[in-house]
N, C-alpha and C positions, 0 to 999 in steps of 0.2 A: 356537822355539815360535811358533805361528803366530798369528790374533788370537783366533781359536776356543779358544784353547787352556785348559783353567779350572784353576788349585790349587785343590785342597779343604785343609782343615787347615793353612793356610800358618805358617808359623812366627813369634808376634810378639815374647813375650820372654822369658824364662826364667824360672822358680819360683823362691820358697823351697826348697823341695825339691829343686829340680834343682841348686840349689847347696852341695847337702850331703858333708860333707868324706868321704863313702862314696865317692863318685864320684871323687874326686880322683886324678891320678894318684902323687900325692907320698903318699898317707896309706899306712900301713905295719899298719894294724891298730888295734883299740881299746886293747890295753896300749902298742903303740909310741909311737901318734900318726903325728902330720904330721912329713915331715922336711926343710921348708922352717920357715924363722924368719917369716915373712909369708905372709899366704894367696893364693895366685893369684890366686883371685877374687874376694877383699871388696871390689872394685867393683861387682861382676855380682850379687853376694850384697846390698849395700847398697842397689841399682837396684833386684831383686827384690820387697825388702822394701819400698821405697816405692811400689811397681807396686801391691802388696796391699795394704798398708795405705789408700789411694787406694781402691782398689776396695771396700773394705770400709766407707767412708765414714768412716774414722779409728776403728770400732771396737776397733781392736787398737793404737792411738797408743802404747800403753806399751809394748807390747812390744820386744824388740827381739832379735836374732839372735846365737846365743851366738857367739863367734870360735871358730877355729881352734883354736887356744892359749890355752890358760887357765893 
């Protein structure tokens, strides 16, 4: 890439949503579940949720993100 060259929509960090166990490549369905014992990504999922929560000015402080595995 040259100096001219511009990203639009660059990529900065991931959603809530983008971290939903739908996407996952382990998850096997809503009766199955997940078929790992830990989530891949409750780090990216926990990042997430403090990116928004952040953004939201701690509107949403209580909330919090259901796991995997319940």
């Amino acid at each position: 890439m040259g100096n001219n060259t511009r990203i639009y929509d660059r990529f900065e960090w991931w959603s809530v949503a983008d971290c939903s166990c739908e996407y996952c490549a382990h998850y096997r369905g809503k009766k199955r579940g997940c078929s790992l014992d830990a989530c891949a990504v409750e780090d990216i999922r926990q990042e997430a949720l403090r990116r928004e929560q952040t953004a939201d000015n701690g509107a949403t402080a209580g909330s919090e993100v259901v796991p995997c595995r319940a």
